[in-house]
N, C-alpha and C positions, 0 to 999 in steps of 0.2 A: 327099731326104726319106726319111724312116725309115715304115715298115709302122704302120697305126693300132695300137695298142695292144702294141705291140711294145716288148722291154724299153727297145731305143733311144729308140725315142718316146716313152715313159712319164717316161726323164730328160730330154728335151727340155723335156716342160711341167713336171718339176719345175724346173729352170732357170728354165723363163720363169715360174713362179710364183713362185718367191721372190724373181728380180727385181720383179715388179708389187706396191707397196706397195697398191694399191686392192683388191688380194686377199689377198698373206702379213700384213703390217702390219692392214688392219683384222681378220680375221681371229685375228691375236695379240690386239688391243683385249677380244677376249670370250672368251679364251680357247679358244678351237674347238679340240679335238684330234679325230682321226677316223680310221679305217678306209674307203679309197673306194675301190670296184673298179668297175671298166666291162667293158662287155663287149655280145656280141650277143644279140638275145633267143631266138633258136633253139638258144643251147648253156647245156648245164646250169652250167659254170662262165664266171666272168668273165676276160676274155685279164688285163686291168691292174690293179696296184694301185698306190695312191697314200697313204703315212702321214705325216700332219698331225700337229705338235705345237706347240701354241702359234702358229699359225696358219701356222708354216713345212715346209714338207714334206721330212722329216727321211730318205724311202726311197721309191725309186716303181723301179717294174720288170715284171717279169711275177711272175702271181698264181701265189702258191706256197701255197694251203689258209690263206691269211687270212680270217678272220672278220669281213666287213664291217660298216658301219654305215650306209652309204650304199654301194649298189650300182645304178648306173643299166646299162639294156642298153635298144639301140635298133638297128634293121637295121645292115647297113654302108651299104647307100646312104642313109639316112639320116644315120647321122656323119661321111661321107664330104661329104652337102652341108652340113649346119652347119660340117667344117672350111673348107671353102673359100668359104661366101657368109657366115660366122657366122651369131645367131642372138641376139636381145634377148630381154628380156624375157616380151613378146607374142607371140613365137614361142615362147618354151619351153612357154607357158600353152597355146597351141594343139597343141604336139606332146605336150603329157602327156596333156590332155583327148581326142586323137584316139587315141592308144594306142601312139603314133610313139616316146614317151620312155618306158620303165618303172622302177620303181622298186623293186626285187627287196626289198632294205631302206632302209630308210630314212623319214622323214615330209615330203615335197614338198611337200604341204599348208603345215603351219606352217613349211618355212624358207621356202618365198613370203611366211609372213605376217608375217617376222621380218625389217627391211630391214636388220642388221646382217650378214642371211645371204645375203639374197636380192642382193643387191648383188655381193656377191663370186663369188657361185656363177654369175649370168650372164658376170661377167667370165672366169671359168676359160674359159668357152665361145671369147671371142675370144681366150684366150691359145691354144687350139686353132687357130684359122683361123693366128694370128701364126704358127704352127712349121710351118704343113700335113702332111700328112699320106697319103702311097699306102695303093693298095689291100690290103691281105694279099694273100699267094700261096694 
């Protein structure tokens, strides 16, 4: 297994997202392009980037001063347990409302309220658990 947010792992889950049509495909349906970086919440910058086009993720790697649109940051022990037990729905609702998820940019509010988003975006989650994921060095 490849380092979380590391360039290796970042094309891991681009792989296993554009195989998952319940993610790339709906995703393409509404057109989504986007900028997503991840990362921890103790560092100013985000480790990952991820770019979406037409719901397929066209670059992911390490974040090189891209300008996100969604940028979540959560402890490592935190992403470390949603990689390995994943994390539905009703988890995500309790890790943003506890302060466990943040959302540096982005509106987590309205893509919960939006199921064409909200759908896809839990699933990214267990395409996480699918690839797993070590700790950083």
């Amino acid at each position: 297994m490849a380092a979380i947010f590391s360039d290796a792992w970042m094309k891991q889950l681009m792989d296993a997202w554009n195989n998952e049509p319940d993610v790339s495909q709906k995703l393409a349906e509404i057109g989504f392009n986007s900028v997503i970086s991840c990362g921890f919440k103790d560092e100013d910058n985000p480790r990952g980037v991820f770019v979406v086009e037409n719901g397929i993720c066209t670059r992911a790697g390490d974040w090189n001063g891209e300008k996100p649109d969604w940028d979540m940051r959560a402890d490592m022990k935190d992403w470390l347990k949603w990689v390995e037990k994943g994390i539905g729905m009703m988890g995500l609702g309790t890790a943003y409302a506890t302060g466990k998820l943040k959302f540096k940019h982005g509106d987590y509010k309205a893509m919960m309220k939006d199921p064409r988003m909200a759908g896809p975006f839990v699933k990214s989650f267990g395409l996480m658990q699918k690839i797993g994921a070590d700790e950083l060095a």
